[in-house]
C-alpha positions as a Markdown table, in Angstrom:
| # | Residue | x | y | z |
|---|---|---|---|---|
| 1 | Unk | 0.0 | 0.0 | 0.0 |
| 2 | Unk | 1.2 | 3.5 | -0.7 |
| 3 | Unk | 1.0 | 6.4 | 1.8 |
| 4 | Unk | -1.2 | 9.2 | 0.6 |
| 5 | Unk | 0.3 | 12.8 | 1.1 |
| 6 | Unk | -1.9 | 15.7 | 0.7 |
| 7 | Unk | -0.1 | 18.9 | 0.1 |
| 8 | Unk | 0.1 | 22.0 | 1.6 |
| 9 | Unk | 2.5 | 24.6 | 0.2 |
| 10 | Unk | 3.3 | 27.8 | 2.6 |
| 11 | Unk | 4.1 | 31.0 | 0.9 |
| 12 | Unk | 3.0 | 34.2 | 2.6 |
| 13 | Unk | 1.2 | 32.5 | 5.3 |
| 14 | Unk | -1.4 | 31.0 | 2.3 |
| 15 | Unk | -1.8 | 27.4 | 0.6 |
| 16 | Unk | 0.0 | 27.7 | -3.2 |
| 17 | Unk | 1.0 | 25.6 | -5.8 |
| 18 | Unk | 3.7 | 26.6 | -8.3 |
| 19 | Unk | 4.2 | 25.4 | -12.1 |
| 20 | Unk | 7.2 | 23.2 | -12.3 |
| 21 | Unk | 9.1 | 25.1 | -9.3 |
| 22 | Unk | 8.6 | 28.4 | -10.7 |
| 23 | Unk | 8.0 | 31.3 | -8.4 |
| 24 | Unk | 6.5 | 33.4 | -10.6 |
| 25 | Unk | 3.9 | 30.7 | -11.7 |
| 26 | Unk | 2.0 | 30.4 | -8.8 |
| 27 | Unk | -1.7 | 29.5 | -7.9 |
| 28 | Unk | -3.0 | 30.4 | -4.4 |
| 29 | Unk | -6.0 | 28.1 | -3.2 |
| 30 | Unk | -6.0 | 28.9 | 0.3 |
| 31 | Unk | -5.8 | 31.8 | 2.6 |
| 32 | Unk | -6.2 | 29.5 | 6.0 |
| 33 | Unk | -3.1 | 26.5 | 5.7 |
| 34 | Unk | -4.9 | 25.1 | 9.0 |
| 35 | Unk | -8.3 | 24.8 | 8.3 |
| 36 | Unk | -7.1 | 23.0 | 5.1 |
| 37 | Unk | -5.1 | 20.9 | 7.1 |
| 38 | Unk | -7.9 | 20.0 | 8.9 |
| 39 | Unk | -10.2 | 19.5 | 5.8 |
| 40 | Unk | -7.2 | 16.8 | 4.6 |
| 41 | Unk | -6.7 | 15.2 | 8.1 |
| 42 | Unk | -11.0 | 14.5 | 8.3 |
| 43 | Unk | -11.4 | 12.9 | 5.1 |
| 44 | Unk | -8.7 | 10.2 | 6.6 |
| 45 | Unk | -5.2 | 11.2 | 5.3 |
| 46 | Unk | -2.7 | 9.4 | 6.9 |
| 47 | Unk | -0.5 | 12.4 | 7.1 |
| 48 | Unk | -0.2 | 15.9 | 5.7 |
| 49 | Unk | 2.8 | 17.1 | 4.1 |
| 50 | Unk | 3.6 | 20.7 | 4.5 |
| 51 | Unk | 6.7 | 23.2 | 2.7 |
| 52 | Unk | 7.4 | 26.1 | 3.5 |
| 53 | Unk | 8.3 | 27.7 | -0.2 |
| 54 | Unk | 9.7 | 31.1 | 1.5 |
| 55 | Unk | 12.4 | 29.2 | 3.7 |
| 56 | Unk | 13.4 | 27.3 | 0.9 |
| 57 | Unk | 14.5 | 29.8 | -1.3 |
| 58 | Unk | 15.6 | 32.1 | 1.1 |
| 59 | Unk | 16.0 | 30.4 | 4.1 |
| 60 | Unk | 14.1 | 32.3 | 6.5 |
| 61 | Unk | 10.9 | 30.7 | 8.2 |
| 62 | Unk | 8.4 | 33.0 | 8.2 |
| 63 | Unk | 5.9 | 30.4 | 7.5 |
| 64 | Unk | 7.2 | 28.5 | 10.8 |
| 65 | Unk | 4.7 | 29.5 | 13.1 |
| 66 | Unk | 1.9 | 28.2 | 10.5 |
| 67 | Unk | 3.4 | 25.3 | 10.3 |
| 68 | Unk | 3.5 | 24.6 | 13.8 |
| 69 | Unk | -0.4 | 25.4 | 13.9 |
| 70 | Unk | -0.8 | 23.2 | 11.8 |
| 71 | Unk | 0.4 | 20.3 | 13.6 |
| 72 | Unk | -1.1 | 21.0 | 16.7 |
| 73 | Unk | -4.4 | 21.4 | 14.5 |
| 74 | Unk | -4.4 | 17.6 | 13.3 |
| 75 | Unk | -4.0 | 14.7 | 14.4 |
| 76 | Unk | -2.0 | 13.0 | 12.3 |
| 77 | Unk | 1.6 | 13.2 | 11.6 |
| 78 | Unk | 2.6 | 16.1 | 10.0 |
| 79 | Unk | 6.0 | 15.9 | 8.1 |
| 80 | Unk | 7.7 | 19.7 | 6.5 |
| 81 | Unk | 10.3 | 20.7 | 4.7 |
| 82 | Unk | 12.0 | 23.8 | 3.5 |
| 83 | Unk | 14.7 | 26.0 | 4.1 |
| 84 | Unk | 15.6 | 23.4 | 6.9 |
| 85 | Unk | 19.4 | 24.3 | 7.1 |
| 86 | Unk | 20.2 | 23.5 | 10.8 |
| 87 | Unk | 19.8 | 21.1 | 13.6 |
| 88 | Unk | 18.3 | 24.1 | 15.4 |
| 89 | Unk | 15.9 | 24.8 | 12.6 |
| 90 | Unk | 14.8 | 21.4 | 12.8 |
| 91 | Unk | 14.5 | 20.7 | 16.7 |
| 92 | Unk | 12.5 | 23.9 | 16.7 |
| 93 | Unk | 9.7 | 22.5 | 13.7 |
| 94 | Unk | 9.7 | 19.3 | 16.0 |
| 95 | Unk | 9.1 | 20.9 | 19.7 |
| 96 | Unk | 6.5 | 22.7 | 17.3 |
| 97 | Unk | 4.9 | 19.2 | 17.2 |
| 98 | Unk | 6.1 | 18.2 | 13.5 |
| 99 | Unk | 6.7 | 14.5 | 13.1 |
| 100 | Unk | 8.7 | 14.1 | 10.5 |
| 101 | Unk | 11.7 | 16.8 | 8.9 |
| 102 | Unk | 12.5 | 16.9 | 5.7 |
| 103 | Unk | 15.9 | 18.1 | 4.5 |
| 104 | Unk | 16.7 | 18.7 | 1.1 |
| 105 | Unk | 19.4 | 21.6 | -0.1 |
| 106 | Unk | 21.1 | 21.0 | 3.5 |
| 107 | Unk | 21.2 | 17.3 | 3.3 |
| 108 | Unk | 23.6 | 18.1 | 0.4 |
| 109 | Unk | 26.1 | 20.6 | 1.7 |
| 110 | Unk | 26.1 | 18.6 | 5.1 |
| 111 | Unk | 25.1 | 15.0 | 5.3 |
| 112 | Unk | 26.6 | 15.2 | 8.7 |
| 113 | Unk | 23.3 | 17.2 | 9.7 |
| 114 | Unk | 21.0 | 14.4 | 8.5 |
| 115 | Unk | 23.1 | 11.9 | 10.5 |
| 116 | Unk | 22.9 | 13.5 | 13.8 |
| 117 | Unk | 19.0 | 14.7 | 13.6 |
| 118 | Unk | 18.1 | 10.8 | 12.1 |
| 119 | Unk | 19.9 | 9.4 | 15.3 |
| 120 | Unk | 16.5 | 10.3 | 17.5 |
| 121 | Unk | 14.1 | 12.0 | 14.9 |
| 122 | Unk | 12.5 | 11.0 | 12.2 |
| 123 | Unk | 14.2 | 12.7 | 9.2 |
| 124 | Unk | 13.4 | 12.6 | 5.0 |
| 125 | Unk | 15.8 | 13.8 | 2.3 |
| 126 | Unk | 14.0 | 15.9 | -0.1 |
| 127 | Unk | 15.8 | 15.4 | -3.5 |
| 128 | Unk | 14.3 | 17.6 | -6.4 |
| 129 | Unk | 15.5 | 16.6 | -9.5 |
| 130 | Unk | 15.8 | 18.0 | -13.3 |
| 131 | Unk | 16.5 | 15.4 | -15.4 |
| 132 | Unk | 18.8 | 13.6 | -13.5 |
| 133 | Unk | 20.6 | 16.5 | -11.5 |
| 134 | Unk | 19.5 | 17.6 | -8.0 |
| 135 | Unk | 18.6 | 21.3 | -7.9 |
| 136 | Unk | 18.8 | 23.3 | -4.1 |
| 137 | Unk | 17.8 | 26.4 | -2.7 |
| 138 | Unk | 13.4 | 26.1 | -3.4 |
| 139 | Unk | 14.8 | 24.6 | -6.9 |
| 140 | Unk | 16.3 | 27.7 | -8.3 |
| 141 | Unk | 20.2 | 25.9 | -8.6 |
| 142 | Unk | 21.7 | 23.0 | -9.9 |
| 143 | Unk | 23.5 | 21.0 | -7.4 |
| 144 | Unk | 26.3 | 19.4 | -10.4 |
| 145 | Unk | 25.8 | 16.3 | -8.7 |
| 146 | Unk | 23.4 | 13.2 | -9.8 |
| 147 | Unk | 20.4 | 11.8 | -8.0 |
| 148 | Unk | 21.7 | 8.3 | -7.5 |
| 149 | Unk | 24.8 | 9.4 | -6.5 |
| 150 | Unk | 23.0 | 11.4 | -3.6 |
| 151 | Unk | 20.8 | 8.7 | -2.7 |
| 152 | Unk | 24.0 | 7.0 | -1.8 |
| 153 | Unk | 25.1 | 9.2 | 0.5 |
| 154 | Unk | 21.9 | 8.6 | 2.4 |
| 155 | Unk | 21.7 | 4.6 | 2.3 |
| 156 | Unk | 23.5 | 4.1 | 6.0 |
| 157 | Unk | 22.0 | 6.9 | 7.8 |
| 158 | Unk | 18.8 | 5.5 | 9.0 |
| 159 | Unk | 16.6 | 8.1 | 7.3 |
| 160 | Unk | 13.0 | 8.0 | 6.7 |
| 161 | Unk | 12.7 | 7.8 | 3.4 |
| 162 | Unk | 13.6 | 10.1 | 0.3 |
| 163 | Unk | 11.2 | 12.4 | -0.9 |
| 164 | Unk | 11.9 | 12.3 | -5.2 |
| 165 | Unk | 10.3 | 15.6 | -6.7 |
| 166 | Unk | 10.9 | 15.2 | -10.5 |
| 167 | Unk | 11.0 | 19.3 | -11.1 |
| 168 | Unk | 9.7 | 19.3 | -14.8 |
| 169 | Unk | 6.5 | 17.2 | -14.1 |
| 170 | Unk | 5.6 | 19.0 | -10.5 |
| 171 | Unk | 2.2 | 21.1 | -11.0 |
| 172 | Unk | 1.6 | 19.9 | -14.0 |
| 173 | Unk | -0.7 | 17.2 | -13.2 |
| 174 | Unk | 0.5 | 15.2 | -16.3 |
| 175 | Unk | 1.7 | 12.2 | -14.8 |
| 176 | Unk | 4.7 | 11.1 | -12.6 |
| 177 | Unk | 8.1 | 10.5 | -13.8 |
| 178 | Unk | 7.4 | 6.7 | -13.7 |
| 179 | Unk | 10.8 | 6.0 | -15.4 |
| 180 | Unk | 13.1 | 7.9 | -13.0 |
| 181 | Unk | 11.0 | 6.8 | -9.7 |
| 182 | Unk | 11.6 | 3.1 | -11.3 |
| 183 | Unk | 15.1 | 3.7 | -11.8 |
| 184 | Unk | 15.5 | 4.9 | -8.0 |
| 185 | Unk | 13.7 | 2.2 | -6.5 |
| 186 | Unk | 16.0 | -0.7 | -8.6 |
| 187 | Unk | 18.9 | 1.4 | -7.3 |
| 188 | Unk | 18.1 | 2.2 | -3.5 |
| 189 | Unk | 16.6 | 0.1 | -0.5 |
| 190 | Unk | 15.7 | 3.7 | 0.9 |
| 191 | Unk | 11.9 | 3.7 | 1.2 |
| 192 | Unk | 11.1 | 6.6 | -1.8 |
| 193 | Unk | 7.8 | 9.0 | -1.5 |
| 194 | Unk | 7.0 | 10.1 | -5.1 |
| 195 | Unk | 6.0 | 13.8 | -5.3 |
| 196 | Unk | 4.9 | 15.7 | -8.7 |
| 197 | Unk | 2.3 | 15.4 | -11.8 |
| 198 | Unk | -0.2 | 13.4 | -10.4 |
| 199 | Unk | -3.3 | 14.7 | -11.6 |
| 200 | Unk | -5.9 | 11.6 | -11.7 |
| 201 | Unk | -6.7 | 8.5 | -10.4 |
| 202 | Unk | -4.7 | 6.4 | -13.6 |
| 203 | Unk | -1.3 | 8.6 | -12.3 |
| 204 | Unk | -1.9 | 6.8 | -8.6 |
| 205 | Unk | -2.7 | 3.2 | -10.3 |
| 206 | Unk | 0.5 | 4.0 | -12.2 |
| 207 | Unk | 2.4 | 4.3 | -8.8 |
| 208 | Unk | 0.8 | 1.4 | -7.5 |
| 209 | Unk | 2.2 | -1.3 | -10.3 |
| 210 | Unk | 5.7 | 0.4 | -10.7 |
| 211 | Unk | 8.5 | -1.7 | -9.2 |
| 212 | Unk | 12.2 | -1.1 | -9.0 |
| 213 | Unk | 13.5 | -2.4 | -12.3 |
| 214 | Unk | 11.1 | -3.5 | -13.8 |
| 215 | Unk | 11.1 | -6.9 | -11.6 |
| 216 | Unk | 7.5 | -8.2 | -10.4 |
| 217 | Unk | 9.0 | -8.3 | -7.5 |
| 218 | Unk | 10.9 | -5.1 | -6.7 |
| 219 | Unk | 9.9 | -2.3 | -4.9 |
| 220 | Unk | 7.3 | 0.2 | -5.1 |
| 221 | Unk | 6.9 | 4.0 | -3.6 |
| 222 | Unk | 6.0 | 3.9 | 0.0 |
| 223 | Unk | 4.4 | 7.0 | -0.2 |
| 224 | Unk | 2.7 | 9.9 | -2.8 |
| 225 | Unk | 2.9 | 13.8 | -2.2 |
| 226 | Unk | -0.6 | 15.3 | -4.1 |
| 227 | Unk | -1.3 | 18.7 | -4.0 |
| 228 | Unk | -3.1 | 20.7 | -7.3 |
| 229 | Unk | -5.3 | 17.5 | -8.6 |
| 230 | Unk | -6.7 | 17.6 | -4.9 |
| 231 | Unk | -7.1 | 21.0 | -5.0 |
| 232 | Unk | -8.5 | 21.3 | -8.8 |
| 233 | Unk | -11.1 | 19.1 | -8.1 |
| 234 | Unk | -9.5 | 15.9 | -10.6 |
| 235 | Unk | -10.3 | 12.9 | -7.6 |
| 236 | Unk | -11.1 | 13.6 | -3.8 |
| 237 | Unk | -8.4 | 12.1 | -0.9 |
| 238 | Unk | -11.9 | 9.8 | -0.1 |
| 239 | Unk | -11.1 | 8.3 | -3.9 |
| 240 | Unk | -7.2 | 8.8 | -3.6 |
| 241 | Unk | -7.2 | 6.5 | -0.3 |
| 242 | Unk | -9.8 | 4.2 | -1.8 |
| 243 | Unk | -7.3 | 3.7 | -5.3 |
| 244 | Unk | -4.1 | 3.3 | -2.7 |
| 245 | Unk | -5.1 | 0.8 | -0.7 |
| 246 | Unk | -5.7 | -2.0 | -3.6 |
């Protein structure tokens, strides 16, 4: 069974969704970020996934006090990311009642980070991708470096899961990156939480039959971050749970 994730992306305080990681392409659908929560958390999601957009590309949380509402609004595990650069950064989102951190451009430029916070806290390694190159800093760089060879890095440090955005599909709602997400899992024993293009009930069937190399019996995606096909209307979380847990 896969995880369902339903998104909530912080910028100014409000629930957005950019186009393919551009800031300039952005769609605001919510002015309250906790009463969506809640909206997501009573129609049964298993946990809510929340970014702060603002702190990832500049690295200061003003969305962290949001966050933090949010978890204490729910209850089920909330798990964030963005702009988390510091142990301090993330001890403060989890006193604030978060349950799971992610870490992406930091994970990068200190692994040593992840490896001390994943010792008594649950941590995820966000690794947006274009092509086959991790971008940092909310998506706006290149890293130079590829995503297996990151995932690698990761493999021994008791870590969550990583979280695979594939940069050129996200907010399009045209389907995941099925091929790259199949290559990861064949390559990784890292549980891996898809995020990016789903936009209808096929895209989640998709998820469900991929397996890492192809093999009938290889891995599949623990987990799947949706945010505009929820918000747009295309399926419900009621029919996204339903579909995920055949």
């Amino acid at each position: 069974m896969i995880e369902l994730y339903p998104a909530i992306d912080l910028r100014g305080g409000k629930c957005v969704r950019l186009y393919q990681g551009d800031y300039a392409q952005e769609t605001v659908y919510a002015d309250d970020p906790v009463s969506q929560a809640k909206v997501f958390a009573d129609a049964g999601a298993p946990w809510i996934h929340v970014v702060d957009l603002d702190a990832a590309k500049s690295g200061d949380p003003v969305n962290r006090d949001v966050v933090a509402a949010i978890a204490q609004a729910v209850d089920v595990p909330v798990q964030t990311g963005g702009g988390v650069r510091s142990e301090a950064a993330a001890r403060t989102l989890f006193e604030g009642g978060v349950e799971r951190v992610v870490i992406g451009t930091a994970a990068l430029e200190d692994p040593a980070l992840v490896y001390s916070l994943a010792k008594d806290h649950r941590v995820a390694v966000g690794l947006d991708v274009r092509g086959t190159e991790v971008a940092v800093r909310g998506w706006t760089e290149g890293s130079g470096r590829a995503l297996h060879d990151v995932a690698d890095d990761f493999a021994e440090m008791g870590v969550d899961a990583l979280i695979v955005t594939q940069i050129h599909v996200d907010g399009t709602m045209e389907g995941p990156d099925l091929e790259g997400l199949g290559a990861l899992l064949g390559h990784t024993e890292v549980d891996v939480i898809a995020s990016g293009g789903v936009g209808n009930l096929d895209h989640l069937r998709s998820l469900l039959s991929l397996r890492g190399n192809g093999d009938e019996d290889g891995r599949t995606p623990t987990g799947v971050i949706v945010g505009r096909a929820i918000y747009e209307g295309a399926f419900t979380v009621e029919q996204a749970l339903a579909e995920l847990a055949q």
